[in-house]
N, C-alpha and C positions, 0 to 999 in steps of 0.2 A: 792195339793193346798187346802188350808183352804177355803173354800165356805162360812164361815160365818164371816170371817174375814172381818170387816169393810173396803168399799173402800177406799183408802186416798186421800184426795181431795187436789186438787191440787193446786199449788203453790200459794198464790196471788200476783196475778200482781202490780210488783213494779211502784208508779207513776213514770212520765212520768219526764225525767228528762229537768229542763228549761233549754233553749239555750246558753251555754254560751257566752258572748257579746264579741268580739270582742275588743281589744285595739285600738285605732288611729295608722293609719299606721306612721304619725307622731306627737310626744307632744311635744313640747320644754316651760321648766318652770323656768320664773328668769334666762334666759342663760347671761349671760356675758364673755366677754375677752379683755384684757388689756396684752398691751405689752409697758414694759417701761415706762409703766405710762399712755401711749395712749389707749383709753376706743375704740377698735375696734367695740366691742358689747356692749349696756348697758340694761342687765333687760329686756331680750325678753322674752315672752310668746307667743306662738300661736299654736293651734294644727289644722291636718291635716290628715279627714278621709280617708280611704279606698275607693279607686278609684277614687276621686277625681285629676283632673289637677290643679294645685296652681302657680300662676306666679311671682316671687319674684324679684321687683322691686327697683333700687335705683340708684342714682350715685356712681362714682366710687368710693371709699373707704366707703362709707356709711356701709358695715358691713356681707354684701350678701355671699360673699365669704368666710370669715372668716365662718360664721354661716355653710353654708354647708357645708367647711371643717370637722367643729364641730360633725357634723351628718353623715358625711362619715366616722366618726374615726380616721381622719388624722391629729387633733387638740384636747387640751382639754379646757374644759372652765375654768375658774380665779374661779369662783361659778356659783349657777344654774343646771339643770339637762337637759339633752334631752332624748328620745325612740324613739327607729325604731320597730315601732311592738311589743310595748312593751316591749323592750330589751335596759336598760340603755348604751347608747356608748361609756361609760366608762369604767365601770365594764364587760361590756359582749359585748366586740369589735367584737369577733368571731362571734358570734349570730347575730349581727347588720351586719358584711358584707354579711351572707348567704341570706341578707332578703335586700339587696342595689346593683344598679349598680350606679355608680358612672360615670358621664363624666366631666372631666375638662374641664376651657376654651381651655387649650393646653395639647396636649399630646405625649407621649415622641414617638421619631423615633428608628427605627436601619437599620443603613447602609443594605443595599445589602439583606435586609428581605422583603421578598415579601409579600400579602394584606393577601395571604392561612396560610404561613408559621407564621405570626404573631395571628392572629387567633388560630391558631394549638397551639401556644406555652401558650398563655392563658388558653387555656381549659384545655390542660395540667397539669397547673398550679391549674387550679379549682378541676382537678381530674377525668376527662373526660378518659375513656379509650378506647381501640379498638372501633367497631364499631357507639359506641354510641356518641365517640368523632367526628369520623367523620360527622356520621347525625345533628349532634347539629350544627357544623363549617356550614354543610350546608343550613341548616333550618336559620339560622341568617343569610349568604350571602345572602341568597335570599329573606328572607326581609327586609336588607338593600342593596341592589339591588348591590352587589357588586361581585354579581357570574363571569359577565365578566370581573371582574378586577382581578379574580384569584392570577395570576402571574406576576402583576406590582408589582413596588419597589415600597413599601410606601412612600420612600423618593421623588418619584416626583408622589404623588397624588397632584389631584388640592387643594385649599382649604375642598370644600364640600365634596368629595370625603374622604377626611380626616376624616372632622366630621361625615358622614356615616361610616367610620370603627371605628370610636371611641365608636358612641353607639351599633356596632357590638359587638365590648371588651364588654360593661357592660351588654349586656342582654346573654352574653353566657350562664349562671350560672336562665336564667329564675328569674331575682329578684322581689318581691311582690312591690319592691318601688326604685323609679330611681330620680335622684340626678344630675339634668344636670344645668351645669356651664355654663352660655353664649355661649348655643350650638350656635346661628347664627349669632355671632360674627363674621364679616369681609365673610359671604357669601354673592354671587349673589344673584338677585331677583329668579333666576332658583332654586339654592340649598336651597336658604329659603323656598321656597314652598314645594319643596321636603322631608324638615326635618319636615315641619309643617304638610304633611300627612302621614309620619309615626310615630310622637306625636300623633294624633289622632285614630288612629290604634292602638298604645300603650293605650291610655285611654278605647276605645271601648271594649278592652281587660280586662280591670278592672286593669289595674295599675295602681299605685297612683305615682303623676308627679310632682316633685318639680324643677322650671326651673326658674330660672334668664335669663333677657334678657334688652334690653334697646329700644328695638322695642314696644311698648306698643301695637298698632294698634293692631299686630300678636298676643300676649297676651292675648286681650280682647276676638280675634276670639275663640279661644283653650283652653282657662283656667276658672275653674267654677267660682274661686275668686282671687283675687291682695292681696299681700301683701308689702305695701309700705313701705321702711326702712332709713331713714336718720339719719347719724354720732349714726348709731347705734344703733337705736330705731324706733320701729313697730309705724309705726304714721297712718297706714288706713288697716285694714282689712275686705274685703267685696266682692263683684261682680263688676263684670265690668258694669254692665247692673246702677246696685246706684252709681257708678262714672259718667258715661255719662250722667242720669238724674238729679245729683245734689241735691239741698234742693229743688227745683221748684216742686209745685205737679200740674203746667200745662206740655201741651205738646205743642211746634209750630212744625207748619206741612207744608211741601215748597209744592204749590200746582199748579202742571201746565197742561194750559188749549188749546185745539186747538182752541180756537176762543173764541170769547164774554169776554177777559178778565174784560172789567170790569164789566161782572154781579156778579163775584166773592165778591165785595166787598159788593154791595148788598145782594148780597144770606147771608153771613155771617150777617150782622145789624139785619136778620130777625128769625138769626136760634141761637136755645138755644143750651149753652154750647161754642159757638164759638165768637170771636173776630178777627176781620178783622187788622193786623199790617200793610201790604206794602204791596205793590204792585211792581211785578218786570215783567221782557221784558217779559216771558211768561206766567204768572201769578200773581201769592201772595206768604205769607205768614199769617196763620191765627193762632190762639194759641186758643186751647181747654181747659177747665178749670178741666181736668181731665188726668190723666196718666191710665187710664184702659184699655187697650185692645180693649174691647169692645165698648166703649163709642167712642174712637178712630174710630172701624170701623161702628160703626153706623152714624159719620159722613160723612163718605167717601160711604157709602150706600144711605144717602139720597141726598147726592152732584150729586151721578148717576139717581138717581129715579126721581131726579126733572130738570133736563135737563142739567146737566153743563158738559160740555164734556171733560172731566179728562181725560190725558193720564200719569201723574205721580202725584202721593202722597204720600211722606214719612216724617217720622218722623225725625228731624234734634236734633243731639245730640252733648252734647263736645264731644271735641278728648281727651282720657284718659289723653292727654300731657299735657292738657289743667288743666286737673282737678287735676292731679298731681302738675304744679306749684302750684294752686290754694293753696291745702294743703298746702306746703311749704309756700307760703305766710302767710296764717292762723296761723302757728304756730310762725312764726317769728314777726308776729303781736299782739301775745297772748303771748309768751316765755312757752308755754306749748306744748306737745305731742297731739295731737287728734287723737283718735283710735276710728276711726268709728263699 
């Protein structure tokens, strides 16, 4: 060994490489679709990031369906583009279903196929083999709760039951983004609750939830934002939380009292920020001149501190139904789209 040979010094450290950013698990740009002349879809845009719940709402022919179609790959558009994860569904169908589960409103039966054997035959189908097929069928039975249903004929599952093995089908394959068509269409109040906590279970997970429904209520619960679509066109994109609050930047708050109801209206004449509306059998109604949070429970703090003996105080908001017509009126009153 050369001892005088210079040490060679060592490498320099390549910077540090930036993050690359992620695509929207959903983009849809300029989509449209016309058949025979009829504009099913006209000139949608709207994207939908990674992990988010989005509840896509509308009546019936208004475009809902078509458009998922569109995104599930089982439709193409007239013009306009959409991506699953970056992957046009056009061009790169394959790519878009590795990265979708898809549930229709309906889905198809086979005679004398039991809840195991159709399961089995999916995964199959996805590619699943030996062992691994089996644990995936049962990791999905058992969280869509269909382990005891093993060995019934699909052909006489109940309704819900149903839709339990349908989004069973679409998560065998683990998709980054699911595509559900009027899952609680024609369920009991049992099975909608059902599907509505393993939707949430799915979001907690980080999957991104794109779901039609005509239950708004349930929507508002589960979903981060609404997207509202009529004869075609995206007319409100936003939160459920700025549909129930509307343009109003007060709040009325129903306030009920075990006794001395009408000191309630007095206490309000003398307190800032607050207006006294009505009066009802066990209380008021007051409206706050502010939507903050805060401001909100600071009055509810000094209601308690200065003696009024409050057993309920909440905040009263539209029902989404409400504010859904509302739009529709709006636009039919203007002849333009509003896309909040």
């Amino acid at each position: 060994m050369n001892e005088s040979a210079p040490l060679a010094e060592p490498p320099a450290e390549s910077p540090a490489e930036a993050p690359v950013a992620l695509s929207p698990a959903i983009e849809v740009r300029n989509l449209s679709r016309s058949f025979s002349g009829v504009h099913a879809v006209r000139d949608v845009s709207f994207t939908v990031e990674r992990g988010q719940v989005i509840g896509f709402v509308g009546a019936n022919g208004a475009g809902k369906t078509t458009t998922m179609r569109i995104l599930a790959t089982l439709d193409h558009p007239t013009s306009g583009e959409a991506f699953i994860c970056g992957h046009n569904v056009v061009t790169h169908p394959a790519e878009v279903r590795r990265c979708i589960g898809w549930m229709p409103d309906q889905y198809g039966t086979y005679s004398h196929m039991t809840v195991l054997e159709y399961l089995d035959f999916f995964a199959r189908a996805l590619g699943y083999k030996g062992e691994e097929r089996i644990e995936r069928i049962a990791e999905v039975m058992e969280f869509t709760d269909l382990t005891g249903l093993a060995d019934r004929l699909i052909d006489a599952l109940s309704k819900g039951m149903g839709q339990r093995l349908c989004l069973g089908r679409a998560l065998l394959h683990d998709p980054e983004v699911l595509i559900l068509d009027e899952p609680a269409a024609g369920l009991d109040p049992k099975a909608r609750v059902e599907l509505k906590h393993l939707i949430r279970i799915l979001a907690q997970e980080g999957k991104t939830v794109l779901i039609s429904s005509h239950i708004l209520s349930e929507l508002g619960e589960m979903c981060d934002s609404l997207l509202f679509i009529n004869q075609g066109r995206i007319i409100h994109h936003g939160s459920a939380e700025s549909l129930r609050r509307g343009s109003s930047a007060t709040s009325l708050i129903e306030v009920r009292l075990a006794g001395g109801i009408e000191k309630l209206s007095e206490w309000a004449s003398l307190s800032p920020h607050v207006t006294f509306r009505e009066a009802t059998k066990s209380g008021g109604r007051i409206e706050i001149d502010s939507f903050d949070p805060e401001v909100i429970a600071s009055v509810l703090r000094r209601m308690v501190n200065e003696g009024l003996p409050v057993i309920d105080f909440h905040l009263q908001e539209r029902k989404l139904e409400d504010a859904f017509i509302q739009i529709l009126g709006e636009i039919e009153a203007s002849g333009t789209p509003i896309v909040s």
